[in-house]
C-alpha positions as CSV (number, residue, x, y, z in Angstrom):
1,X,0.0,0.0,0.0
2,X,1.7,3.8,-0.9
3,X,2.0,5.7,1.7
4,X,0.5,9.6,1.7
5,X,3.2,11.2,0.8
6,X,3.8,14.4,2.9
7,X,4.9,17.8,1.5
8,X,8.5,18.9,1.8
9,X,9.0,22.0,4.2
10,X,11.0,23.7,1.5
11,X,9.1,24.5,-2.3
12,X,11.3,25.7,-4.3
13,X,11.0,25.1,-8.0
14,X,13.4,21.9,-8.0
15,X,11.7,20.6,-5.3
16,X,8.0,20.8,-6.4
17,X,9.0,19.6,-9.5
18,X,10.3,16.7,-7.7
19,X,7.5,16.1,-5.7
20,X,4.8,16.8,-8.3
21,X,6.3,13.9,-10.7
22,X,5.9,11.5,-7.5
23,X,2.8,12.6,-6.7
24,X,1.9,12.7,-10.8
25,X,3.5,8.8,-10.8
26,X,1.2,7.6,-7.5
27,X,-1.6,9.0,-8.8
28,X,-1.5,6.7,-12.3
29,X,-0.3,4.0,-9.6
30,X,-3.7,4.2,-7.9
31,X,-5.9,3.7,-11.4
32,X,-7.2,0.4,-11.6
33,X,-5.6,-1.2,-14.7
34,X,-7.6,-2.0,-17.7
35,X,-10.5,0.7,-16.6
36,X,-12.6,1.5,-19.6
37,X,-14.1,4.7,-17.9
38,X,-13.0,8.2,-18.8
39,X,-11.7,10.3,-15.5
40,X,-9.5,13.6,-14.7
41,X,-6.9,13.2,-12.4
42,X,-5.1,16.5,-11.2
43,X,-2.2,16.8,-8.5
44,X,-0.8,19.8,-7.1
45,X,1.9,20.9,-4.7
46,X,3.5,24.9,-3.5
47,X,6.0,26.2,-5.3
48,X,7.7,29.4,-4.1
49,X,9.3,32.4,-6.0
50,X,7.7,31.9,-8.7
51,X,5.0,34.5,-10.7
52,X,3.0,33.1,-12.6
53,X,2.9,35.5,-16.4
54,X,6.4,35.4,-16.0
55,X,6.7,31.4,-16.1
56,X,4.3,31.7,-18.8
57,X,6.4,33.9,-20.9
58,X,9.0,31.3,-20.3
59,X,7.3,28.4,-22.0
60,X,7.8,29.1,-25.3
61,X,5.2,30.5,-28.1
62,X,2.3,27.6,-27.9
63,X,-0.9,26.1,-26.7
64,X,-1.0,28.4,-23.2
65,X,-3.4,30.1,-21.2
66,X,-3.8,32.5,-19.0
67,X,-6.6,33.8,-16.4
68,X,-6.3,36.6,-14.0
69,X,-9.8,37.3,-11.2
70,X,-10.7,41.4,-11.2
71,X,-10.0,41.6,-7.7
72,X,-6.2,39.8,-7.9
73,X,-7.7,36.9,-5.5
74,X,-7.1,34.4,-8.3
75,X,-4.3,34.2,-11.3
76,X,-3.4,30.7,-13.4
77,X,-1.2,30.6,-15.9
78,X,-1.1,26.9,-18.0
79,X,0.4,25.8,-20.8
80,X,-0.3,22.5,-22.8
81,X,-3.8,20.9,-23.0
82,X,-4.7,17.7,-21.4
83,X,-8.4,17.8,-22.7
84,X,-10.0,20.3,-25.2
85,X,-13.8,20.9,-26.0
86,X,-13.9,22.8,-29.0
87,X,-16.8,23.1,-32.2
88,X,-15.9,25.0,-35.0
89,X,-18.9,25.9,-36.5
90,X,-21.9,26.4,-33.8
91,X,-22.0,26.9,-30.4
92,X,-24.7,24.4,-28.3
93,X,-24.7,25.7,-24.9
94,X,-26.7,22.7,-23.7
95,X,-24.4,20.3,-25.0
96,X,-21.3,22.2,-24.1
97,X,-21.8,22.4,-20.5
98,X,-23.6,19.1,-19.4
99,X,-19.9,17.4,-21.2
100,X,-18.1,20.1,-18.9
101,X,-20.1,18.7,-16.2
102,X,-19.4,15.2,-17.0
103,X,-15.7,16.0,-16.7
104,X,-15.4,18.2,-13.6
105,X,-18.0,16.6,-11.2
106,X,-15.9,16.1,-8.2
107,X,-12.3,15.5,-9.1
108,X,-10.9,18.3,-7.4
109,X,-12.3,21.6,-6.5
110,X,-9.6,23.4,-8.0
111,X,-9.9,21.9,-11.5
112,X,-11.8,24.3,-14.3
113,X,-11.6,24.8,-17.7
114,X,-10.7,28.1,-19.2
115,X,-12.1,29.3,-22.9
116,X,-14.6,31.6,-24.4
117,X,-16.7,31.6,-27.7
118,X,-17.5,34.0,-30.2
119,X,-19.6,37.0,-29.9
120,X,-22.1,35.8,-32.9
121,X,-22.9,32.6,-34.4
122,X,-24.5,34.4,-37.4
123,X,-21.4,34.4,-39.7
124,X,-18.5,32.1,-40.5
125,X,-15.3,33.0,-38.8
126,X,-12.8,34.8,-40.7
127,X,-9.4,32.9,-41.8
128,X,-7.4,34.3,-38.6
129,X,-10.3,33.7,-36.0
130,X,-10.6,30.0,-37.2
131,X,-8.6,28.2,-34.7
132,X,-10.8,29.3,-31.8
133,X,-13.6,28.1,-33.1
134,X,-17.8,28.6,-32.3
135,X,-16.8,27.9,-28.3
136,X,-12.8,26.3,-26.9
137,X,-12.5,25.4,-23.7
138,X,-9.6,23.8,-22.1
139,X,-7.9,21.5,-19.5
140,X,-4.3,23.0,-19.0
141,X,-1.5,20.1,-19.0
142,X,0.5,22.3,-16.4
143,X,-0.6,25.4,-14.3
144,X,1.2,28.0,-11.9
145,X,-1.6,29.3,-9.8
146,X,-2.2,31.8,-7.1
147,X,-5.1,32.0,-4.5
148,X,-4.1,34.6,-1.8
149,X,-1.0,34.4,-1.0
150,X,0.3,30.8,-2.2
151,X,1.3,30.0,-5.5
152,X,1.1,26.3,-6.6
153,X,2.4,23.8,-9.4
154,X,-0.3,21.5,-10.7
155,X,-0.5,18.8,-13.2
156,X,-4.3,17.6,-15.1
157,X,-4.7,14.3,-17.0
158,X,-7.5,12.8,-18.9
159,X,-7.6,8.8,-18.0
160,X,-9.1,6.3,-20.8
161,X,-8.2,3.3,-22.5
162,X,-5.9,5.6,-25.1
163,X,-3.6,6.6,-22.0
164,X,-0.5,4.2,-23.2
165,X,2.2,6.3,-22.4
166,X,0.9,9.4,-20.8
167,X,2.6,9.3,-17.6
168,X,6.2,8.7,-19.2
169,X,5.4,11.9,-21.4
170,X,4.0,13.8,-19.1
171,X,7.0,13.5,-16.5
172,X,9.5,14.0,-19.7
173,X,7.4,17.2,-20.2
174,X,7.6,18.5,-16.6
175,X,11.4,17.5,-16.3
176,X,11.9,19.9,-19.4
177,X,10.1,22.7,-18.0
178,X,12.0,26.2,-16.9
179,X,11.2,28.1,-14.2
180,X,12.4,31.8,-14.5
181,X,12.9,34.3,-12.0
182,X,10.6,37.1,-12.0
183,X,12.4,39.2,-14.6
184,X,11.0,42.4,-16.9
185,X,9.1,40.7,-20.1
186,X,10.4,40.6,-23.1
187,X,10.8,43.3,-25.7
188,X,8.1,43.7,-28.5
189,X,8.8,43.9,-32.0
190,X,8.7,47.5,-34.3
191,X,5.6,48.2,-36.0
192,X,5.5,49.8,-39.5
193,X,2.0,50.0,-40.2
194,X,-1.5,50.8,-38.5
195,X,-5.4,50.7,-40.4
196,X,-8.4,51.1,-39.2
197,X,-11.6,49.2,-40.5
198,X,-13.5,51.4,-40.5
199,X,-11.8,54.4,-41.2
200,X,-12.4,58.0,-40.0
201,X,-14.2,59.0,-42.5
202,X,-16.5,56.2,-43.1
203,X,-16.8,55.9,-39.2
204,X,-19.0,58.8,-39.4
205,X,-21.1,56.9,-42.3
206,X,-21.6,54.6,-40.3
207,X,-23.0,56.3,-37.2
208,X,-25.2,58.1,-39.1
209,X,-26.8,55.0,-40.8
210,X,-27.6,53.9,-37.3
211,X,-29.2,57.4,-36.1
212,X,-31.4,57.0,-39.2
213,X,-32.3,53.9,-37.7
214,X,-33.0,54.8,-34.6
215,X,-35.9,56.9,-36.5
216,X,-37.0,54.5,-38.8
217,X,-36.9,51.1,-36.4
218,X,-37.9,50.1,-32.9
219,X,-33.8,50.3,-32.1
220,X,-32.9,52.3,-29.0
221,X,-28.9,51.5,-28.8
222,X,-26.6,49.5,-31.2
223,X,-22.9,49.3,-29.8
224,X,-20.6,49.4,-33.1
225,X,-17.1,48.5,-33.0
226,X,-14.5,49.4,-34.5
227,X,-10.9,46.7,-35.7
228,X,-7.4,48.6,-35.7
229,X,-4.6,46.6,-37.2
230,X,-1.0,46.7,-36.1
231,X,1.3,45.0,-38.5
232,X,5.0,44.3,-37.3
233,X,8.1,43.5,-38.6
234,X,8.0,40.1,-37.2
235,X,5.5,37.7,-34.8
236,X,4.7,38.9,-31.2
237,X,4.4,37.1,-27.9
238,X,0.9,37.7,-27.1
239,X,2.1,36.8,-23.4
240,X,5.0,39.5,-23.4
241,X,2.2,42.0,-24.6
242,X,-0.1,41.3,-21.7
243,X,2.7,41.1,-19.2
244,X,2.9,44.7,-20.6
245,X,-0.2,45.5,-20.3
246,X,-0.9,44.6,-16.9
247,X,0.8,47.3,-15.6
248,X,-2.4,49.7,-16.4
249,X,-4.7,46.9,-15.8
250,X,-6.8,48.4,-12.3
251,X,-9.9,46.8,-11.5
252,X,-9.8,44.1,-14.6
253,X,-10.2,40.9,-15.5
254,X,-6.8,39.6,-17.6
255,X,-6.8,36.5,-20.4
256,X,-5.0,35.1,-22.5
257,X,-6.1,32.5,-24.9
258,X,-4.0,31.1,-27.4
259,X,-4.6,27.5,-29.0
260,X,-1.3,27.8,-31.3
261,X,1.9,29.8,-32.0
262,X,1.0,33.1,-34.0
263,X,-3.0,32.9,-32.7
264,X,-4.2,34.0,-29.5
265,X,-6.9,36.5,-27.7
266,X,-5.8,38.4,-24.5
267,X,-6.8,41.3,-23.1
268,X,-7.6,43.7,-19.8
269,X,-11.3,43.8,-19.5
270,X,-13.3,45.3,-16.5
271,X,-16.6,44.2,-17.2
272,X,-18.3,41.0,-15.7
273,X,-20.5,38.7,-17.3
274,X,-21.7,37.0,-14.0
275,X,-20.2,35.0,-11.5
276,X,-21.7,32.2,-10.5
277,X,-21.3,30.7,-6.9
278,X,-23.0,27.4,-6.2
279,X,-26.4,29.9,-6.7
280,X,-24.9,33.0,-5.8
281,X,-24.9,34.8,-9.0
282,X,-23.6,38.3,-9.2
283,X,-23.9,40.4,-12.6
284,X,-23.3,44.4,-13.4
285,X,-24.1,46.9,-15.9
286,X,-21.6,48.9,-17.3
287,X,-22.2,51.7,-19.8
288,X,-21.5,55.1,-20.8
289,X,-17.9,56.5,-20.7
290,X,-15.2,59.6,-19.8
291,X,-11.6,59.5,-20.3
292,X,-10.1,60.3,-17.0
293,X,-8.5,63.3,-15.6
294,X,-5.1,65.2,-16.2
295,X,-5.3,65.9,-12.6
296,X,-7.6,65.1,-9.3
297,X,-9.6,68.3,-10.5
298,X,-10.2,67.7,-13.9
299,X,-10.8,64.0,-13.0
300,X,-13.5,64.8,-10.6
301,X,-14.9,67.5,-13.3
302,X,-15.1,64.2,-16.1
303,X,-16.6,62.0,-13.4
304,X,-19.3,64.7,-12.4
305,X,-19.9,65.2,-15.9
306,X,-20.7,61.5,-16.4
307,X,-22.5,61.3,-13.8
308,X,-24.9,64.0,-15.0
309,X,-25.0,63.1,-18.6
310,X,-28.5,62.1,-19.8
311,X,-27.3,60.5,-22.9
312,X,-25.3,58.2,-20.8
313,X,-27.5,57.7,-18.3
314,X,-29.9,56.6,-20.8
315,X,-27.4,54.2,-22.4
316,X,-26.8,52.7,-19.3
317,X,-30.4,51.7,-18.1
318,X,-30.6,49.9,-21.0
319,X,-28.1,47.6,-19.9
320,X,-29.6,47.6,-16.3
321,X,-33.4,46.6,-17.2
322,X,-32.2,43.9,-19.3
323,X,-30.0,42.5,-16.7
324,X,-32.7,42.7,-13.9
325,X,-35.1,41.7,-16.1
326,X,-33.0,38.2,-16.6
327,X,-32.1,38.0,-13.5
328,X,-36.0,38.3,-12.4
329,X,-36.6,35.3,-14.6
330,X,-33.7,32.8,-13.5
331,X,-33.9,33.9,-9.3
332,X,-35.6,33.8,-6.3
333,X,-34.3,36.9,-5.1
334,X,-32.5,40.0,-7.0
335,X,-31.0,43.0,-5.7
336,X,-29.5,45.6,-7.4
337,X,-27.5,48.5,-6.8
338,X,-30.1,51.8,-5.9
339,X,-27.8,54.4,-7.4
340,X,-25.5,54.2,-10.0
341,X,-21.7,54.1,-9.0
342,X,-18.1,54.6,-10.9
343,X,-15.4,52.3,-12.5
344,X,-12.4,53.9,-12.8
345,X,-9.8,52.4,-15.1
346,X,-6.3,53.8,-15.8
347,X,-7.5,55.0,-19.6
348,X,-10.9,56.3,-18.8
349,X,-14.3,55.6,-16.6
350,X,-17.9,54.1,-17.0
351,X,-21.2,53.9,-15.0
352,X,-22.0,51.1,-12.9
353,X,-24.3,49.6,-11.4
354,X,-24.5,45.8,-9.7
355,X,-27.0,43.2,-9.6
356,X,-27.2,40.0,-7.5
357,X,-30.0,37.0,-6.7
358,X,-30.3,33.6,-5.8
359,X,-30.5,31.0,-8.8
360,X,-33.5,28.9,-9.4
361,X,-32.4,25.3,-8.9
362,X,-33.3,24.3,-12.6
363,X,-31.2,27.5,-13.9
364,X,-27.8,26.2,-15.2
365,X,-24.7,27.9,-16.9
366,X,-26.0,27.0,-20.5
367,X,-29.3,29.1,-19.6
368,X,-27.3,31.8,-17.8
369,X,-25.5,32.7,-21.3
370,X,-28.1,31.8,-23.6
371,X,-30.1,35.2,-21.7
372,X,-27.3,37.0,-20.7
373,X,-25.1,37.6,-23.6
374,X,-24.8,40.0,-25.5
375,X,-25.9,42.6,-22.5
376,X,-26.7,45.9,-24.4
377,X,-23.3,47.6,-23.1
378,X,-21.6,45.1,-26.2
379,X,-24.8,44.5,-28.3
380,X,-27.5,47.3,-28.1
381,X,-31.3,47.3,-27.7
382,X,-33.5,45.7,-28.7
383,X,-31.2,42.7,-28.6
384,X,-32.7,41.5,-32.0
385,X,-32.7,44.5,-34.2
386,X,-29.4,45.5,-32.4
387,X,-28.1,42.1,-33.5
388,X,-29.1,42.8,-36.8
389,X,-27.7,46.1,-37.3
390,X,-23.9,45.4,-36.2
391,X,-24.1,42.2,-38.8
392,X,-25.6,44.3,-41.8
393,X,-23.3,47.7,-40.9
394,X,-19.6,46.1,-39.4
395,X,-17.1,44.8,-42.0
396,X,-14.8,42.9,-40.1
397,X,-15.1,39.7,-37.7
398,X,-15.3,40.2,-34.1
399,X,-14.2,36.6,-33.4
400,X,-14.5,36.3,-29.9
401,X,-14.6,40.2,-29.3
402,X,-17.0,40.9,-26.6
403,X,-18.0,37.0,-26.3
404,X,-18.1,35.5,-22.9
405,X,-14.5,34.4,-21.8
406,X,-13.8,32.9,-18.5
407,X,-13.6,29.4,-16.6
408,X,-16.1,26.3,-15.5
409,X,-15.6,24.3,-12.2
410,X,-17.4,21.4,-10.1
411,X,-19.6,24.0,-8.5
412,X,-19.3,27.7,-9.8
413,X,-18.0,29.6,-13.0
414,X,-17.1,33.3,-13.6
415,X,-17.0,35.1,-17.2
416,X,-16.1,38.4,-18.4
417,X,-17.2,40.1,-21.4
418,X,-14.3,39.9,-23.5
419,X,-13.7,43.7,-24.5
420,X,-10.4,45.9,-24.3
421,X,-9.3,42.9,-26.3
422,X,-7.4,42.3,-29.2
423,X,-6.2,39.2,-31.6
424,X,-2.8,38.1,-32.1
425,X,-2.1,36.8,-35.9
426,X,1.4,36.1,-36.8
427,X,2.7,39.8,-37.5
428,X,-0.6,41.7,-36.9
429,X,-2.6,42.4,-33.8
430,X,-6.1,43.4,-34.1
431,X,-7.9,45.6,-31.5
432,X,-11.6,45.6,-31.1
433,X,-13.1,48.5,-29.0
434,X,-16.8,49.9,-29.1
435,X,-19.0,52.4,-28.6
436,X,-22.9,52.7,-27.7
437,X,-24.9,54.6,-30.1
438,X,-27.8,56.3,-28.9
439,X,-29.8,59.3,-29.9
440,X,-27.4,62.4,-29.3
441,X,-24.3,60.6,-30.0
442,X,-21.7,62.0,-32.4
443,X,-19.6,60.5,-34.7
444,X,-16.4,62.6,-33.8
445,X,-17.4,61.8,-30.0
446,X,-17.9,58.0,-30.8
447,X,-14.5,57.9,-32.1
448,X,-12.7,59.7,-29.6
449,X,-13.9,57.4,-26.7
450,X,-12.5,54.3,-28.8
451,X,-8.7,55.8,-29.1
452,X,-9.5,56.5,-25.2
453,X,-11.0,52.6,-25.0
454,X,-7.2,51.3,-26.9
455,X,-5.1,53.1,-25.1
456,X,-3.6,50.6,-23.4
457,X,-2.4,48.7,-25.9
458,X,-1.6,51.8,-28.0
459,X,0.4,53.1,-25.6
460,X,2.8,50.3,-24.9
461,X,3.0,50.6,-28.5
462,X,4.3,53.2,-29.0
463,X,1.5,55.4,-31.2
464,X,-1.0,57.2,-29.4
């Protein structure tokens, strides 16, 4: 009979690595041989010194992933992919969480999968979006994780009669794997050309189609966005360009998703989705937004001017009556924020307000986003029509721009709205920002506040 084996007082890299790969070696032990039936295994042990974007940074340009919680409580960084649920054409959200159920029920309470899908199933995905698919969610090989203040090194395996020689490649894998100190991230490369789709010039076209719109059709709001692309002299590391970007990152949700080398989706977003805690589910609606303040005064003026602004006021209770609404259909109790409150992000500010009930027990994650997503602040209102208007007026894919991104676990989930994002293709990186039209709005205005939406990434680049 193995004994338990007990954790070594000191956790240094070499050591957990050690300890891991016996731990990784009993746990294979203790599968009964010849077992037909599909399980997860996952072991993990402390490590010390060791960050987790940085060790990311450090695995080389493939399949990795990364996931960091809005209030810092929770990062994971993992690289390699010891299960996959991926479609490539339509998204079931029925299908795709009762087989995420299937494969997290009680293993471990720290195993999840980590993905997202794309905004709209309407259209085919263009060439570069194609290797995320209509939804991919996956089981990191390796992680580096952080809950408070211990970091841990943790290995995930899918059991079935194709194992063969898992465990010798899996302990070859983790005997190859550096561990670098927690060093400045890498340099990125020089960029020699910028477009926007659409322009400046047909940007105003376009706003003014949807005004006419909003007099000839039931539409209220239609958020349009907007695809800048940066094309370099040579292939960027989409996890050196978050490391950079987490710097300005206050009060957001960080991701990285990237299935290959030269494809992945990252970016800094502040806005949740919901977050789902056994039936605890907390939501928010964020809308309307002011670029923030050369100084405490002129900060305070942009706030108070946000505040007061009709037109955004309006564009935010759209966003806030649909998400009570939902939430009054799927709970037994809602309560939501009496006045609206402030986000305040390093590039600029938006209204707030949060909601919260108790989920029926027959509500599940699959209904959840089927009602939830698009919220007007990334689609508009009415959902429909709004729907309708960003597929007939935007030329460009948004891939998984503003789709649900997060993670799934044995008894809760959390997902963000995946804006302040951008795609990483070879050479070129795309970034998506949008605005919400409403009645009043201005094309010159509408543009501004997406330069203020991208300038994070295009100030560690260099160009605003």
């Amino acid at each position: 009979m193995t004994k338990p084996f007990q954790y070594p007082s000191t956790v240094e890299p070499g050591v957990a690595k050690q300890t891991l790969a016996m731990l990784i070696e009993q746990a294979f032990d203790s599968v009964t041989a010849g077992s037909q039936r599909r399980r997860a295994l996952r072991v993990e042990v402390p490590v010390e010194g060791v960050e987790p974007l940085a060790w990311l940074e450090a695995q080389g340009n493939r399949s990795r992933g990364y996931w960091c919680a809005r209030d810092r409580d929770f990062e994971l960084a993992g690289v390699g992919t010891a299960d996959i649920l991926s479609a490539e054409v339509e998204c079931d959200y029925d299908e795709l969480f009762a087989t995420l159920k299937r494969g997290i029920s009680a293993v471990h309470p720290n195993l999840r999968y980590y993905g997202g899908m794309r905004f709209s199933q309407r259209s085919p995905a263009a060439p570069k979006w194609k290797p995320f698919g209509a939804y991919r969610f996956v089981l990191p090989r390796f992680e580096v994780f952080t809950r408070g203040a211990q970091t841990y090194l943790a290995c995930n395996a899918i059991l079935d009669e194709q194992a063969g020689d898992l465990p010798g490649r899996i302990l070859e894998a983790l005997d190859a794997m550096p561990f670098p100190g927690i060093e400045t991230p890498g340099s990125l490369p020089n960029m020699l050309e910028r477009q926007d789709c659409p322009g400046s010039r047909e940007w105003g076209e376009v706003i003014r189609s949807a005004l006419d719109l909003f007099r000839t059709t039931a539409l209220e709001k239609v958020v349009l966005a907007r695809e800048s692309v940066f094309t370099f002299a040579h292939g960027l590391d989409p996890v050196t360009l978050l490391r950079r970007l987490s710097g300005a990152a206050n009060r957001s949700y960080r991701f990285c998703f990237q299935p290959k080398a030269g494809a992945a989706f990252l970016g800094v977003s502040p806005e949740r989705l919901y977050q789902r805690q056994d039936r605890l589910l907390r939501s928010e609606a964020v809308a309307g937004t002011r670029k923030r303040g050369d100084s405490e005064d002129a900060d305070r003026a942009l706030s108070e001017d946000l505040l007061s602004s009709e037109k955004d006021l309006r564009e935010h209770r759209y966003v806030l009556d649909a998400i009570r609404a939902e939430f009054a259909r799927r709970c037994t109790a809602v309560h939501a924020d009496a006045d609206v409150s402030l986000i305040k992000l390093s590039e600029c500010q938006h209204l707030c307000a949060r909601v919260e009930g108790i989920l029926q027990d027959c509500v599940t994650d699959a209904d959840l986003l089927r009602s939830l997503h698009p919220t007007p602040a990334v689609g508009g209102w009415p959902r429909d029509l709004a729907a309708d208007a960003i597929a007939h007026t935007e030329h460009f894919d948004r891939g998984w721009y503003a789709g649900p991104v997060g993670w799934v676990g044995s008894d809760s989930a959390e997902f963000a709205v995946g804006i302040r994002s951008a795609l990483v293709h070879e050479n070129t990186l795309s970034v998506y920002a949008g605005a919400g039209i409403v009645e009043g709005s201005t094309p010159d205005d509408e543009w501004a506040e997406i330069e203020n939406k991208i300038g994070s990434f295009t100030g560690i680049l260099g160009t605003d």
